[in-house]
C-alpha positions as CSV (number, residue, x, y, z in Angstrom):
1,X,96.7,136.2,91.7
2,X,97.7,139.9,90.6
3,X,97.5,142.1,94.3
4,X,94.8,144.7,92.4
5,X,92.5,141.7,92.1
6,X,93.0,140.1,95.3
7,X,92.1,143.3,96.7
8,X,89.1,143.5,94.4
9,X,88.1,140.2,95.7
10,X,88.2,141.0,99.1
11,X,85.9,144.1,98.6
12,X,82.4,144.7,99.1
13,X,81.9,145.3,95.7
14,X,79.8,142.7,93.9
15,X,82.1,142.2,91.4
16,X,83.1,138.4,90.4
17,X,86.7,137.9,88.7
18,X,87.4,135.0,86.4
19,X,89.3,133.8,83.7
20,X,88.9,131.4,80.5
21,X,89.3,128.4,82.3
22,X,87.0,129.4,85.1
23,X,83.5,127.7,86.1
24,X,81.9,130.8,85.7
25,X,82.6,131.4,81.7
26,X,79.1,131.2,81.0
27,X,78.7,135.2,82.3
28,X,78.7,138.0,80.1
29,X,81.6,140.1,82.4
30,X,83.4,143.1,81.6
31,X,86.8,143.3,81.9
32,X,88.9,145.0,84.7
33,X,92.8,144.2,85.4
34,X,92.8,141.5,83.2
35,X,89.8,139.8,84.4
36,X,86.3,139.9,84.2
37,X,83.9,141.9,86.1
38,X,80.2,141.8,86.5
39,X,78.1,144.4,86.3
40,X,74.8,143.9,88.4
41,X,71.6,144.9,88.3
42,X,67.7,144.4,89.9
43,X,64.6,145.3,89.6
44,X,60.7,144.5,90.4
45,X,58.4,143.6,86.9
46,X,55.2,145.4,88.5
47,X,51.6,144.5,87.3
48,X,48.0,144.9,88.9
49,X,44.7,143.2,87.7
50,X,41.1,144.6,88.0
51,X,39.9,143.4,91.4
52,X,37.3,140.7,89.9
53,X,38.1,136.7,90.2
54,X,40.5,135.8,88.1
55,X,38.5,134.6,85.2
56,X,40.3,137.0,82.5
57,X,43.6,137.0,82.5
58,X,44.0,140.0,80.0
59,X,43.1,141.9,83.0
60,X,47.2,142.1,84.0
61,X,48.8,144.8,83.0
62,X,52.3,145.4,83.9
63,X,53.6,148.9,84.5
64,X,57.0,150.2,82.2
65,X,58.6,153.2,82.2
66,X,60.7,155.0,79.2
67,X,64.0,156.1,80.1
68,X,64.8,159.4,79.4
69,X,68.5,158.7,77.6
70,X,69.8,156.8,74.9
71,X,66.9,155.0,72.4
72,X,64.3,155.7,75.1
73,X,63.2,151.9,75.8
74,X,60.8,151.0,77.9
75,X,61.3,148.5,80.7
76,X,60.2,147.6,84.7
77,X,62.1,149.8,87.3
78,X,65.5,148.3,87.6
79,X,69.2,149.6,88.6
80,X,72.7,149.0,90.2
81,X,73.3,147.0,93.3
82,X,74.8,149.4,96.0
83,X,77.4,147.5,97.7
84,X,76.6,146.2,100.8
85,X,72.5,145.6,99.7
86,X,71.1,142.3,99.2
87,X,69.7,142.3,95.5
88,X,66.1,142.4,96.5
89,X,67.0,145.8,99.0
90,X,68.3,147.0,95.3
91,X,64.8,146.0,93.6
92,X,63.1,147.6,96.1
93,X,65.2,150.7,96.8
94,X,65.0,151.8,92.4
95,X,61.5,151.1,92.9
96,X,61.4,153.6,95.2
97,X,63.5,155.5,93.4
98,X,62.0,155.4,89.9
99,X,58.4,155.0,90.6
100,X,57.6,156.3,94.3
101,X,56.2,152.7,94.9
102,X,57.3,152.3,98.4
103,X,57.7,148.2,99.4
104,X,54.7,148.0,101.7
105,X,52.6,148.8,98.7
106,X,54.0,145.8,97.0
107,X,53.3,142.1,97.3
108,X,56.3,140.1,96.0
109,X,55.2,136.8,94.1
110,X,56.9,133.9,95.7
111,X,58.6,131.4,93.4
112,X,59.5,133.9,90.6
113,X,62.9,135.4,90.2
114,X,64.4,136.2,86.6
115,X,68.1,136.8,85.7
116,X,68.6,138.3,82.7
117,X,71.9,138.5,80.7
118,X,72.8,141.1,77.7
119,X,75.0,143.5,76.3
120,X,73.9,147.3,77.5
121,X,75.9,150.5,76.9
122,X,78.6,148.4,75.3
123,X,78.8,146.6,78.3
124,X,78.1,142.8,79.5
125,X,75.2,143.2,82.2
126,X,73.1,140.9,84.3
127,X,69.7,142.0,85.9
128,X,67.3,140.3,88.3
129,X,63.8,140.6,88.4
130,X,61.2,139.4,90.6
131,X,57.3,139.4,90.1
132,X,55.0,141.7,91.7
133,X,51.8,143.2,92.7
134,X,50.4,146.7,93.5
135,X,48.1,146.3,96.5
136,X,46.1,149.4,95.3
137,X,45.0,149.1,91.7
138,X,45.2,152.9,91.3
139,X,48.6,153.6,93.3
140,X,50.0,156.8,92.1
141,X,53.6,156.8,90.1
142,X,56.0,159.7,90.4
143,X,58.7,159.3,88.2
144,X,62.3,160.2,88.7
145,X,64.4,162.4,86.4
146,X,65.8,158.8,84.9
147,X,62.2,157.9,82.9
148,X,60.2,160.3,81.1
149,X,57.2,158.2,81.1
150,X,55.2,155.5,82.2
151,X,52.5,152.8,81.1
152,X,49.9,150.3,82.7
153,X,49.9,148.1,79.4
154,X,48.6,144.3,78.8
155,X,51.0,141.7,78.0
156,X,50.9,142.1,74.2
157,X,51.5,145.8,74.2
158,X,54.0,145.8,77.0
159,X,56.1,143.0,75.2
160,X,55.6,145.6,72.0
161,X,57.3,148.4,74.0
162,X,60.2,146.4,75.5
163,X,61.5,146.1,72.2
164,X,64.5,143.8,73.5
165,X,63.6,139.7,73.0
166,X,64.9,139.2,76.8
167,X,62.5,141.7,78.1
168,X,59.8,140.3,76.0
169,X,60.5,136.8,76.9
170,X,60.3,137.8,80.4
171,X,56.9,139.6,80.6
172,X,55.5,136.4,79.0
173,X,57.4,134.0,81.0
174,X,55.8,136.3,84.2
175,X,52.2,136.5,82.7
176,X,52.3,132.6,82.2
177,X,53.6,132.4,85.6
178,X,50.4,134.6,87.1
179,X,48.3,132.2,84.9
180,X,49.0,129.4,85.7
181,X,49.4,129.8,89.9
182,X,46.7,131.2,92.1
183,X,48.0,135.2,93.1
């Protein structure tokens, strides 16, 4: 193994090296070296629903903010892992970051973790989300200078928005999830 990877491998950073013939083929890696590099990301899919029983389910609405560069998509708050953070402290830090949503305003959803895998800034990327809830229904969003805006949207418009078929494939697969188990 070349000495600039071994002493890749032994760093904090959450990079994973691999070749052709390696187990982990399947991931979309950039490369560094001569070998493949991940690039990581998390982040929190954030909804709230009107406080009556849960009856209607068009009553989710998931929040999405617009980035302020490139095409100006819309998706949850999301970013880089730092290293030495867990990927959830990374969810909730950008949270923080993005949105001023601190975690003790937040209920995470057990039993609903996402990992996404695509192509972004010419670059191979994989993001986790998790599910989860605003525990007041009219919490107050300050964006950072990364997003330009934000929206509260149902699951039709927000899948609309997040243009991408991954993103839009997770919002449902989330709103299914609320559906079907009691929150």
């Amino acid at each position: 193994m070349p000495n600039s990877v071994a002493r890749l491998k032994s760093s904090r950073a959450l990079l994973i090296g691999w070749r052709a013939s390696s187990p982990f083929k399947d991931r979309l890696l950039p490369r560094c070296c001569g070998y493949i590099m991940a690039l990581r990301a998390c982040g929190l899919i954030i909804f709230r629903r009107h406080l009556i029983p849960k009856v209607d389910n068009s009553t989710i609405e998931f929040l999405l903010l617009q980035a302020s560069n490139g095409i100006h998509h819309w998706t949850p708050p999301k970013g880089h892992v730092d290293p030495g953070e867990t990927d959830l402290e990374t969810a909730l830090r950008e949270t923080q970051e993005e949105t001023g949503i601190e975690a003790s305003q937040l209920t995470i959803i057990e039993g609903f973790r996402k990992e996404l895998n695509y192509v972004a800034w010419k670059k191979p990327k994989t993001v986790i989300y998790w599910l989860t809830v605003v525990k007041d229904y009219n919490v107050e969003i300050c964006l950072s200078q990364e997003h330009q805006a934000y929206r509260w949207l149902g699951l039709e418009e927000a899948c609309q928005l997040a243009q991408f078929n991954e993103m839009q494939a997770t919002l449902q697969e989330g709103h299914h999830f609320l559906c079907s188990t009691p929150v």
